[in-house]
C-alpha positions in Angstrom: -40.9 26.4 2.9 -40.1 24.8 6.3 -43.5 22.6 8.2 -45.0 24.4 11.2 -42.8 23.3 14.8 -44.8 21.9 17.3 -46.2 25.2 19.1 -46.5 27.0 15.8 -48.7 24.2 14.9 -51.0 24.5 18.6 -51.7 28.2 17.6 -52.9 27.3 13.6 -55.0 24.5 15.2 -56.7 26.2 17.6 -57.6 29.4 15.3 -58.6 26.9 12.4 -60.9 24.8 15.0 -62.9 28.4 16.5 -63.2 29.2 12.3 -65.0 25.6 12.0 -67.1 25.5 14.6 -68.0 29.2 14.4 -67.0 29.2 18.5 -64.6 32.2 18.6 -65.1 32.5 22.5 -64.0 28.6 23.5 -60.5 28.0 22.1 -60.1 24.3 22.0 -58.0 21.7 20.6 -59.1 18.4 18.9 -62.1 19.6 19.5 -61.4 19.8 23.6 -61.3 23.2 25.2 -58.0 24.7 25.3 -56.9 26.8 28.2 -52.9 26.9 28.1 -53.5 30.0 26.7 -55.9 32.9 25.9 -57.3 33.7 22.5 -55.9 36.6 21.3 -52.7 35.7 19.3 -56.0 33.0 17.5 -58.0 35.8 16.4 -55.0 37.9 14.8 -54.1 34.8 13.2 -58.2 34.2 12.4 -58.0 37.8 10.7 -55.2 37.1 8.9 -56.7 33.9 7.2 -60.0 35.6 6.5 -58.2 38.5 4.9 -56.2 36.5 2.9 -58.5 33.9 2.5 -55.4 31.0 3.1 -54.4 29.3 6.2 -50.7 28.0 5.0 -47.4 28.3 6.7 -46.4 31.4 5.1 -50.0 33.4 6.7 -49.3 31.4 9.9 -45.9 33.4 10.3 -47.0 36.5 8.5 -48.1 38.5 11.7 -44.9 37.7 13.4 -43.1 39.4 10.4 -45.0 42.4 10.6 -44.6 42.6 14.4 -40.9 41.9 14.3 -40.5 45.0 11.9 -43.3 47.3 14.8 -41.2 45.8 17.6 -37.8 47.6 15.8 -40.0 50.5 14.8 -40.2 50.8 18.8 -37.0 50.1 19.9 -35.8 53.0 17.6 -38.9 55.6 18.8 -37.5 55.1 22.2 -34.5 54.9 22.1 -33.6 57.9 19.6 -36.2 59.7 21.7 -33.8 59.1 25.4 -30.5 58.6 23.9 -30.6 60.1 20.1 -31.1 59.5 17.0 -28.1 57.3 16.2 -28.5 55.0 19.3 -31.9 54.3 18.4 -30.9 53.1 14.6 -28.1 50.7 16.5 -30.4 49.0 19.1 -33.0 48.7 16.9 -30.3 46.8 14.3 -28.7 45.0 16.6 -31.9 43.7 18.2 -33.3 42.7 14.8 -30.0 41.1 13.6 -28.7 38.7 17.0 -29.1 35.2 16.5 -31.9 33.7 18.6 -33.7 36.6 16.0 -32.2 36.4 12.6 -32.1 32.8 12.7 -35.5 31.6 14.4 -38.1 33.7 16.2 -38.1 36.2 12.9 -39.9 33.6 10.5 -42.3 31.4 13.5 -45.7 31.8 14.0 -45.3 31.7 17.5 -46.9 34.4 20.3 -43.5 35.9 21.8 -42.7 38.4 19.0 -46.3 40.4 19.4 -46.4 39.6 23.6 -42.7 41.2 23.4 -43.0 44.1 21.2 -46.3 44.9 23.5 -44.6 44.4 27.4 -41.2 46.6 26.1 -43.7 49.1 25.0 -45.4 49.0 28.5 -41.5 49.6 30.0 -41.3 51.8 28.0 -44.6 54.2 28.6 -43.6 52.9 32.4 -40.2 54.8 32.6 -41.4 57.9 30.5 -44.6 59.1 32.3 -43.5 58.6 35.9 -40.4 60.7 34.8 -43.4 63.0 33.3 -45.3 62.9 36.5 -48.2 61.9 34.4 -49.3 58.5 36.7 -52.7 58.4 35.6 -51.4 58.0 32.2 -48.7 56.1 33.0 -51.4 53.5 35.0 -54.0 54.0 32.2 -51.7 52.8 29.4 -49.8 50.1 30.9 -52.4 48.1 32.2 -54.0 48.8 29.0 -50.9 47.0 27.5 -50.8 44.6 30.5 -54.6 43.2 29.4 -53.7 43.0 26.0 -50.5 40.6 27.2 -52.5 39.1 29.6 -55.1 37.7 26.9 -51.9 36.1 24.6 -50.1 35.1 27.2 -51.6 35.2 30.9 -50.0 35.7 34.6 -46.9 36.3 33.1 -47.8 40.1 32.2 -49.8 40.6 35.6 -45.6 40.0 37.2 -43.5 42.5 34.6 -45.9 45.0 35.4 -46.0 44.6 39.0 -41.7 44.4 38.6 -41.7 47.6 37.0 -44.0 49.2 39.0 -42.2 49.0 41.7 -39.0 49.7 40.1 -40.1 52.8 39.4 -41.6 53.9 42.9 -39.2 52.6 44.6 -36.0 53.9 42.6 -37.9 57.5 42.7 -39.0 57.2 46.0 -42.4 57.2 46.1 -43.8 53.7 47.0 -46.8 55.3 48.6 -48.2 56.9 45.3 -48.8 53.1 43.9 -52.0 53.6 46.4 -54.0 55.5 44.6 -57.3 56.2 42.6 -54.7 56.6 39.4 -54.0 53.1 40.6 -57.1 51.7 40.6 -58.3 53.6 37.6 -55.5 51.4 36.2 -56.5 48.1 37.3 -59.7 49.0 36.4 -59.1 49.2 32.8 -57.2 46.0 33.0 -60.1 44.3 34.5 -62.6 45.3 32.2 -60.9 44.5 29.3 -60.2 41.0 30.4 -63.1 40.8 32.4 -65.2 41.1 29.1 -64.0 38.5 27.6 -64.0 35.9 30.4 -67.8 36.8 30.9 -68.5 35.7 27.6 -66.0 32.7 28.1 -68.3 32.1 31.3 -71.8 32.7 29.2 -70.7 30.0 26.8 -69.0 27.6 29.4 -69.8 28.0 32.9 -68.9 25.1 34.0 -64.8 25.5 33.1 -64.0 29.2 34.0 -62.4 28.3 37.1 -60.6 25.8 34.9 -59.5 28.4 33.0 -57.8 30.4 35.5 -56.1 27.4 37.3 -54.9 26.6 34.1 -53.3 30.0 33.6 -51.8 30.2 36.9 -50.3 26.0 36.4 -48.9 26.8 32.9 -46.7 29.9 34.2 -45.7 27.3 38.0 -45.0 23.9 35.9 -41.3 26.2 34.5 -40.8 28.1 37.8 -38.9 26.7 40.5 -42.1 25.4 42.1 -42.9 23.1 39.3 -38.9 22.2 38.4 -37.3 21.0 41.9 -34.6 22.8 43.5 -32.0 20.7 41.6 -32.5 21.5 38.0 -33.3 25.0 39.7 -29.9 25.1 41.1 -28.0 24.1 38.1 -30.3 26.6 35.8 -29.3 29.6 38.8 -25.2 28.7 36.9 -25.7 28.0 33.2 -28.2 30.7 32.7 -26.6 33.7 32.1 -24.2 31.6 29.4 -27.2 30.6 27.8 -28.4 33.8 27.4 -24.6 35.1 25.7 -25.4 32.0 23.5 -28.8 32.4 22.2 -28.3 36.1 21.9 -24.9 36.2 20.5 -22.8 37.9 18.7 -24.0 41.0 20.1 -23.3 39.5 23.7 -19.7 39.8 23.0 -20.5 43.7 23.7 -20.2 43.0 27.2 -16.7 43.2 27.3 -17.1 46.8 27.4 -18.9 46.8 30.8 -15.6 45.4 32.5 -14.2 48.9 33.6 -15.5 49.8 37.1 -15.1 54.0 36.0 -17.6 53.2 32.8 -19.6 50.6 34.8 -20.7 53.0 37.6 -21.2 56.4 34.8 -23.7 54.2 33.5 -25.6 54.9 36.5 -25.5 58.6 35.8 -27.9 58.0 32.6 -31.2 58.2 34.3 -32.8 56.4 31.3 -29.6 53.8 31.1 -30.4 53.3 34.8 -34.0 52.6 34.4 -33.2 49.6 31.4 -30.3 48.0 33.8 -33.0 48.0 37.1 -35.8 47.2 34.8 -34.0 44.3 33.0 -32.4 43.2 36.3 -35.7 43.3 38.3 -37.5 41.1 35.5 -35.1 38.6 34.5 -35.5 37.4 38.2 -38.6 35.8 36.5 -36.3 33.4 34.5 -33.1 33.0 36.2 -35.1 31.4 38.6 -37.2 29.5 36.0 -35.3 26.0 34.8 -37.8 25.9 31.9 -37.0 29.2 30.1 -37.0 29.4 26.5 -34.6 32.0 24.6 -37.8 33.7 23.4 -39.3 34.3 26.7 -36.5 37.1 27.0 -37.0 38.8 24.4 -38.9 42.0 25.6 -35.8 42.3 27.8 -33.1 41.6 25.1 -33.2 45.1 23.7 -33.0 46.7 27.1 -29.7 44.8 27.8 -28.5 45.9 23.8 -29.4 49.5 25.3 -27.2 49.6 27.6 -24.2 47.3 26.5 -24.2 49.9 23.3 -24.0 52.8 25.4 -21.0 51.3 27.3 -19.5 51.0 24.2 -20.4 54.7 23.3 -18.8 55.8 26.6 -15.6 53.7 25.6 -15.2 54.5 21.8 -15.5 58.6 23.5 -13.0 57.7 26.0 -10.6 56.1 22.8 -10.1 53.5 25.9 -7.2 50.9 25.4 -10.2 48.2 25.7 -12.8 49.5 23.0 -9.6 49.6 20.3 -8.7 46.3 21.2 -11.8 44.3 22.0 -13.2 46.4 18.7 -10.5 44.8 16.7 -11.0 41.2 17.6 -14.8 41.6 17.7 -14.7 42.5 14.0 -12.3 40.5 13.0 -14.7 37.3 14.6 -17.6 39.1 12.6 -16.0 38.5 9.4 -14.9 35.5 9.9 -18.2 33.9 10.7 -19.6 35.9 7.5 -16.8 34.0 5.3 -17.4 30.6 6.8 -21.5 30.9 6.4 -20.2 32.2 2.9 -18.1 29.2 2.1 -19.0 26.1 3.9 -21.7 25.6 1.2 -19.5 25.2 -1.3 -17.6 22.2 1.2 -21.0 20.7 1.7 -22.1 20.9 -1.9 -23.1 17.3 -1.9 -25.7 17.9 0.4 -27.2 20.8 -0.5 -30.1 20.7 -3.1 -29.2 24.4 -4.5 -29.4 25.3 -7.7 -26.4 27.8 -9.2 -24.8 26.9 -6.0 -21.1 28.7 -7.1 -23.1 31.4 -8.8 -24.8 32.7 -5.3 -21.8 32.3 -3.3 -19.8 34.1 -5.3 -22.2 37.2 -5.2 -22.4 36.5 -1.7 -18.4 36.6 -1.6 -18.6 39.8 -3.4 -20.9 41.3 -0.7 -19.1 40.2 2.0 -15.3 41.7 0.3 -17.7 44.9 -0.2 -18.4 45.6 3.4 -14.7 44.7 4.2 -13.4 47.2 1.7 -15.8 49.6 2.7 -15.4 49.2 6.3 -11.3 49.8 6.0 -12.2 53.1 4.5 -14.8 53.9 7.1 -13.6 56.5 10.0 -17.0 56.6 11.9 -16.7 56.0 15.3 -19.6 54.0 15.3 -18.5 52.0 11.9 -18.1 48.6 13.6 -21.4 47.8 14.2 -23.2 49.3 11.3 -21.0 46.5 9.0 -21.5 43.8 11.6 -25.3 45.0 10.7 -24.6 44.6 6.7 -22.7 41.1 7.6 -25.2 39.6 9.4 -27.9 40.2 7.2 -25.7 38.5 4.2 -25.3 35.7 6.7 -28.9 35.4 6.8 -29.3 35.3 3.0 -26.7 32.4 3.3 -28.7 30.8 5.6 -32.4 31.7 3.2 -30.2 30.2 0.0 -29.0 27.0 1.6 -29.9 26.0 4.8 -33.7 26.3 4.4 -33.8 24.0 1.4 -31.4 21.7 3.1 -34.2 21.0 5.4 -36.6 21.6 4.0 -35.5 18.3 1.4 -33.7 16.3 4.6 -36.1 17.1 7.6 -38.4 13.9 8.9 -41.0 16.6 9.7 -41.2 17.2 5.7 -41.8 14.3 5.4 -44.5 13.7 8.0 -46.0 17.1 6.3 -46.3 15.2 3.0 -48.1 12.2 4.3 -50.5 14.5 6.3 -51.4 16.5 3.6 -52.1 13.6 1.3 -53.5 12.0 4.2 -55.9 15.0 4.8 -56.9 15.6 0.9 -57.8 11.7 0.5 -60.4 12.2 3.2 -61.6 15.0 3.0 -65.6 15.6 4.0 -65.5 12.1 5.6 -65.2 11.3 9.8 -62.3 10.4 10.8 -60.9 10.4 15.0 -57.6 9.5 16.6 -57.8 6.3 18.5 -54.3 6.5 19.6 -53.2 8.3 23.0 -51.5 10.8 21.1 -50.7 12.5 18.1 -48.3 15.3 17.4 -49.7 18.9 16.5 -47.8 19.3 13.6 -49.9 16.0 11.9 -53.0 17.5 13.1 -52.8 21.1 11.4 -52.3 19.9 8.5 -55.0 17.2 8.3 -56.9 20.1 9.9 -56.4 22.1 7.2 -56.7 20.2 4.4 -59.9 18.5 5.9 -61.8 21.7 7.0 -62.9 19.5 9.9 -61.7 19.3 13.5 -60.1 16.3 14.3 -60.8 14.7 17.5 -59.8 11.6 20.2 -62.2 9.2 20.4 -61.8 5.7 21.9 -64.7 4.3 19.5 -65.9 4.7 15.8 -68.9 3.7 13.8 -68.3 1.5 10.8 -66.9 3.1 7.5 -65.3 6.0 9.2 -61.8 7.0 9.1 -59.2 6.2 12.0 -55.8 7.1 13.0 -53.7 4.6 15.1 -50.6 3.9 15.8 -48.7 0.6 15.0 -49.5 -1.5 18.8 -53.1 -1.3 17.6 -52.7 -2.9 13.7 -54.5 -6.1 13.6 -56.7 -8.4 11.3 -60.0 -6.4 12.1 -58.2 -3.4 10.2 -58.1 -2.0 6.6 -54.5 -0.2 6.9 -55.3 2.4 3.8 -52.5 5.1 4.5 -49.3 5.4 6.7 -48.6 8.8 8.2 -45.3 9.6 9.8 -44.9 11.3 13.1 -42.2 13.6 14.2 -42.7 12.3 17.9 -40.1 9.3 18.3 -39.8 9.1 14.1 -43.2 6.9 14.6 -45.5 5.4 11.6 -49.2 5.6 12.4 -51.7 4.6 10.4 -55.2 5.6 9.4 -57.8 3.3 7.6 -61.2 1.6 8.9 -62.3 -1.2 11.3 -64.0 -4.1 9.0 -66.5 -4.7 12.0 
């Protein structure tokens, strides 16, 4: 229902320009080669057109659905597999139901979900086959998982597996084996796969490959403290750990239950809750340091941190500690409380909302929500408060899926901009048409894109009869003004008609 965001937009735009052009080697953008970014997120999402034979919003963020739901399947393999059966159900659910999750990166067409599930995976493999002795394995598979990050998202995979890596040798004490033909029969497997590609890349345009790799290396430095300054790095070094209890809550409140020095330091005496805490602690280095993080950047480190805040919990709900009764308590009791609110405060902002049966839904709603509650008085299982925080969360969700999506989907600007792109785009279809302004936002261009079948490029000049797009300083008398297209930058009006002369 709700327009591609900006970024989600970049990724539709360049898959739909390689399908035009037939050019599945050179991702580019308007028509100018893209290298923010390797290609490999644009050809899942080029599969998924061609297999569905539709490029809309919904096939945009279909992948991400079906990798959200593998990237669970995981978290549960693993964890059940180190810690039992019942852990793995609980991370797994509490991963796929904290905010930053549930309530944006579960329905965006956006890279992090696949470049997530694939770089826990490689912790994963990591931890298990140096505790297997297995390192040619262990080297085999993870840079196998290290190309296939490095070709979504670049340089930043080549650093969590050189983290981890070292974790590991160093923690078991053998920082000497990292030299090694295992090693290099590693790396090798890395660079071939990558390698491959970026020979073609080179074949097809062999004046920009060391473009492409300067580019790589700039787009992960611009958000590092390098590319930031030391102020906003400073201030980032404070407010980043609250950010991530934010984004990530409510299952951040869980780390009450790390505030008892006798649990804290038995955590330590898991070998495999040891290995998420250095693994997560190593890696996040990468971010706290980084002013420009984005929640999502985190999130093949989110369930490691879930890992081990539920296993404190485990320890303390064993222990029938003074804090797990207590925090367990007021933790629910908040749970519930933000279920009724997203329950009810449609009904106080009725007015606004454009949903049909509005009293209708939230009574069933209501009824769900007084079902869990009943249920959960009645429930004795030790583990009981977070399988109904689970079942609360999810009903929030359907609040948010009955009301809030049409809210915005009726209120947003950005609908609105879709609207005039798309009749912008069907008007002109099979004629030419450039952009003579300096800019124009993503979200405009996939959408012409699509509807036009035609790659829409800059261009400070146009022959006579063909389509432009301009924005408002350049209206004058030499120009037919035929449409007006909003903008999301700035709430902006451009324009698109012809030149007279």
């Amino acid at each position: 229902m709700l327009p591609l965001i900006g970024d989600e937009a970049i990724r539709a735009v360049v898959a739909l320009e390689m399908m035009i052009s037939g050019d599945y080697i050179t991702p580019t953008l308007n028509g100018e080669i893209y290298l923010n970014k390797p290609p490999l997120f644009n050809w899942i999402l080029i599969a998924v057109f061609r297999l569905s034979n539709a490029n809309s919003e919904f096939w945009v963020r279909f992948p991400t659905t079906l990798f959200l739901l593998a990237y669970c399947l995981t978290i549960y393999y693993w964890i059940s597999k180190k810690l039992g059966r019942q852990m793995g159900i609980l991370a797994s659910l509490v991963f796929l139901t904290c905010g930053r999750i549930l309530f944006w990166d579960s329905f965006l067409g956006l890279i992090d979900v696949l470049y997530s599930w694939l770089m826990f995976t490689n912790f994963m493999i990591i931890g298990h086959y140096f505790e297997k002795r297995s390192h040619f394995r262990m080297f085999l598979f993870s840079y196998l998982l290290t190309a296939a990050g490095f070709l979504l998202k670049g340089v930043p995979s080549l650093a969590f597996q050189g983290i981890t890596l070292l974790v590991v040798f160093i923690e078991g004490k053998k920082l000497r084996n990292l030299i090694s033909w295992n090693h290099v029969a590693g790396i090798s497997v890395l660079i071939i796969v990558c390698g491959t590609y970026y020979l073609f890349y080179y074949f097809r345009n062999p004046e920009y490959l060391d473009n492409a790799f300067l580019k790589l290396i700039s787009e992960s430095t611009q958000k590092s403290a390098i590319g930031s300054g030391i102020t906003k790095t400073v201030i980032h070094l404070f407010t980043f750990p609250f950010e991530v209890i934010r984004h990530f809550f409510p299952w951040t409140l869980l780390i009450v239950f790390l505030f008892n020095k006798k649990i804290f330091r038995s955590l330590f005496q898991n070998p495999f809750i040891k290995y998420c805490i250095l693994v997560f602690a190593a890696n996040i280095t990468i971010y706290w340091f980084s002013p420009v993080t984005y929640p999502r950047y985190l999130l093949m480190l989110v369930p490691l941190a879930f890992t081990v805040l539920l296993y404190a919990a485990k320890v303390h709900a064993f222990a029938k500690t003074g804090l797990y009764l207590t925090a367990g308590k007021i933790i629910t009791l908040i749970f519930f409380a933000i279920a009724v609110s997203a329950v009810v405060l449609p009904v106080v902002f009725k007015d606004d909302l454009p949903v049909d049966h509005l009293y209708f839904k939230v009574f069933i709603l209501l009824i769900m929500v007084l079902a869990i509650f009943l249920s959960f008085r009645h429930n004795q299982s030790r583990y009981g408060m977070f399988y109904y925080a689970v079942l609360l969360f999810l009903v929030i969700r359907i609040s948010f899926n009955l009301f809030i999506i049409p809210y915005r989907q009726s209120m947003s600007w950005v609908t609105l901009c879709r609207s005039d792109a798309i009749k912008l785009g069907k008007a002109t279809a099979g004629e030419q048409m450039v952009v003579m302004t300096d800019t124009i936002t993503m979200h405009n261009v996939y959408y012409l894109t699509r509807e036009r079948n035609d790659i829409l490029r800059y261009s400070d000049s146009t022959g006579p009869g063909n389509w432009v797009i301009i924005d408002s300083s350049m209206v004058n008398s030499n120009f037919s003004k035929e449409f007006s297209m909003r903008v999301p930058y700035n709430y902006q009006t451009y324009y698109a008609g012809k030149f007279k002369d």
